[in-house]
Every structure is written in C-alpha cells, then in structure tokens.
FIDREN-863562 format. One record per atom (N, C-alpha, C): x, y, z. Coordinates in steps of 0.1 Angstrom, whole numbers, padded with zeros to 4 digits, always signed. Each point is the difference from the previous one (the first is absolute). Layout:
BEGIN
XYZ;...
***
This chain:
BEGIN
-0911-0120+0176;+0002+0010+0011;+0003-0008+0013;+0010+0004+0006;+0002-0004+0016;-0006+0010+0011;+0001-0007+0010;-0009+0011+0008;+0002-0009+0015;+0000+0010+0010;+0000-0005+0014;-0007+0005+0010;+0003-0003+0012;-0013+0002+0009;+0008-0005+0012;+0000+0007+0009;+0006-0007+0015;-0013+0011+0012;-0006-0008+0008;-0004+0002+0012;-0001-0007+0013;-0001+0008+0009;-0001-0007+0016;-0017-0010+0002;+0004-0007-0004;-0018-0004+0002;-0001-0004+0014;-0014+0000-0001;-0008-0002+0017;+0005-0009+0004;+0008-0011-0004;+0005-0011+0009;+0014+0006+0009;+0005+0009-0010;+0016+0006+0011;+0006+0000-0006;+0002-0009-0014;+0015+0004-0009;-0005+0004-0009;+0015-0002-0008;-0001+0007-0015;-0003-0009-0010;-0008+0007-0007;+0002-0011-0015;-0001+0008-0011;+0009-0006-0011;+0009+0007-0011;-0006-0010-0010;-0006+0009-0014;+0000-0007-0012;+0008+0007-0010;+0004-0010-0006;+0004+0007-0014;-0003-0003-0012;-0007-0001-0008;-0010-0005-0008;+0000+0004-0014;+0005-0007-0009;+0002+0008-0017;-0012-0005-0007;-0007+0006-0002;-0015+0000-0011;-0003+0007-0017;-0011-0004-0007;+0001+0006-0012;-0019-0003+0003;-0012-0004-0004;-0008-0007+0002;-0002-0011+0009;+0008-0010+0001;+0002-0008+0007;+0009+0002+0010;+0006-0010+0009;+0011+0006+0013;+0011-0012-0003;+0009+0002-0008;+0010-0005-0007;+0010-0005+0012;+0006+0007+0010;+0008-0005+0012;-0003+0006+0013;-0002-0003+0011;+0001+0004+0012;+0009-0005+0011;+0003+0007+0010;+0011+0001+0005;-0008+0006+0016;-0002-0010+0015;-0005+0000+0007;+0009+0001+0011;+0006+0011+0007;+0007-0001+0014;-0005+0006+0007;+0008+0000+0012;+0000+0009+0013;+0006-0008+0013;-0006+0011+0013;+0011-0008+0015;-0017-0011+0005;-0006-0009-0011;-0011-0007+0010;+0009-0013-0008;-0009-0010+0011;+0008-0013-0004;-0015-0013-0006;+0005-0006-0008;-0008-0013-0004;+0003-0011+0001;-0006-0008+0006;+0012-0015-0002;-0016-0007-0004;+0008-0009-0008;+0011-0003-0006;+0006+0011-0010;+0008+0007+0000;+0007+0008-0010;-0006+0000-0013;+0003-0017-0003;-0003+0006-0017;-0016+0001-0002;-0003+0002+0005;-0014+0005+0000;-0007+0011-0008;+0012+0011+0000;-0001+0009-0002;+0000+0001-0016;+0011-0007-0004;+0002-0005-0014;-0012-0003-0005;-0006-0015+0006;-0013-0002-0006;-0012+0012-0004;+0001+0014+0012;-0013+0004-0001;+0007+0012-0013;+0017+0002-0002;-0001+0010-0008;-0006-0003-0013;+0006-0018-0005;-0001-0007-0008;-0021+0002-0005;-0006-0001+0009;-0010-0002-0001;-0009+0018-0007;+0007+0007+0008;-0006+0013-0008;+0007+0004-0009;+0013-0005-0008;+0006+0002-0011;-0015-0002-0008;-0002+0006-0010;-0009-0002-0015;-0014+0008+0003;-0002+0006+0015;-0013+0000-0002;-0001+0017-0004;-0012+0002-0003;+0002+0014-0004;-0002+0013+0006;+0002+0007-0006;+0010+0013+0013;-0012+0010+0007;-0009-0004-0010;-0010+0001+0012;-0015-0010+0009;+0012-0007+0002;-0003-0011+0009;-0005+0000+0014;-0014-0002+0002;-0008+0007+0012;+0010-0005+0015;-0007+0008+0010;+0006-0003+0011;+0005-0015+0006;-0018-0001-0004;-0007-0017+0009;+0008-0011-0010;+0003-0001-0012;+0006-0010-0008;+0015+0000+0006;+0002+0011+0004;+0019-0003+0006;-0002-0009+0013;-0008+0008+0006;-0001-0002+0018;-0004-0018-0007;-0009-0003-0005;-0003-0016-0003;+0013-0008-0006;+0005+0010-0008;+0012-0016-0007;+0013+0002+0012;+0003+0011+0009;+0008-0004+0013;-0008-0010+0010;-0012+0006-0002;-0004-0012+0014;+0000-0016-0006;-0002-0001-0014;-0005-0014-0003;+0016-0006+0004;+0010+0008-0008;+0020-0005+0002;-0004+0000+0015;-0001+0008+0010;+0005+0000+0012;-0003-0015+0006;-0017+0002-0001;-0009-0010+0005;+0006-0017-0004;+0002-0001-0012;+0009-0015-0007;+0010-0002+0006;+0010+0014+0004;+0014-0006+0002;-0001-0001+0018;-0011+0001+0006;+0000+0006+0016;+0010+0007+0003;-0001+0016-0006;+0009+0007+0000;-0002+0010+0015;+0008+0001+0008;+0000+0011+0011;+0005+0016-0005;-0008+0010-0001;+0006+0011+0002;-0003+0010+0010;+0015+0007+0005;-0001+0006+0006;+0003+0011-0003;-0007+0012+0008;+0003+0015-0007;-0007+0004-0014;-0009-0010-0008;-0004+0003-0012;-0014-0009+0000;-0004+0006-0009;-0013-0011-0002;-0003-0001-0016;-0010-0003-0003;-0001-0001-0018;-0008+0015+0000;-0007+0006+0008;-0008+0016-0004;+0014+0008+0000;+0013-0002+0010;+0007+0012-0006;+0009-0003-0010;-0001-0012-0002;+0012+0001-0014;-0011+0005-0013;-0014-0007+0001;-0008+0005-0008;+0002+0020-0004;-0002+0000+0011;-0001+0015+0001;+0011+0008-0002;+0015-0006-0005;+0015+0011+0002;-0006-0003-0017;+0004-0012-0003;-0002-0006-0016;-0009+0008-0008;-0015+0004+0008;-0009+0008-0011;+0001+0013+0002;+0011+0005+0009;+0005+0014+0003;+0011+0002-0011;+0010-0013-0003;+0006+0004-0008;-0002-0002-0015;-0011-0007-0002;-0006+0003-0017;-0006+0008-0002;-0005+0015+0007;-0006+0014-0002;+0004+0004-0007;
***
C-alpha cells in the first residue's frame, strides 16, 4: 500500500510523506517548503525508518530523527522531528 499525508505543522511549513508499507514501512519519501542542512540528512533519517513497522510508535520516530539529527549537528528549520513524526503516523492510518 502507498499512502500520503501533507500538513502545515506548528512550525509554518509544509511537510509531505509519501510512504509505501505492507507490515513493515518498505519506502518513504519526506518533503516539503522547510529546509535541513546539511541536506542529506534527510536521506539518513528516511534510510533510518525504512524497515520499521507500520505501526511504529510516535516516540521511536521522534528518537531515531533526533539521534540522525543530533550525530550529524543537523539545523532545521520550519520542521522539527514531532512533525515529521506526526505527518508519517498520519499517513500509515
């Protein structure tokens, strides 16, 4: 199954998942207008929730973005790890 999810989170922008699952969360797909630097950052944290399973609590997402963020001294702006958490477990419903 694929499945998506786009909202305005409390920070100001948008963020967009697009996420194909079966039990597990096989690929995901993280955008929107907020920015991260270092860029590939982002890559890491999709990389990182690829495998886990589709119903994978809130607090385990919000932790494996902050541990990537936290390693790479990652800056974001317009997003934080609660709302990507939060588009992501909006779109595995």
């Amino acid at each position: 199954m694929i499945a998506y999810s786009s909202q305005k989170v409390k920070e100001g922008k948008i963020v967009k998942v697009e996420v194909e699952f079966d039990d597990v969360i096989k690929k995901i797909r993280i955008t929107g207008d907020f920015f991260m630097h270092p860029e590939e950052v982002l890559d890491d944290i999709e990389k990182s929730i690829t495998g886990l399973k589709k119903d994978v609590s809130f607090d385990t997402i919000v932790l494996k973005i902050k541990n990537i963020a936290k390693d790479s001294n990652t800056q974001m702006i317009g997003v934080s790890p609660e709302s990507i958490a939060e588009v992501l477990r909006e779109a595995l419903k």
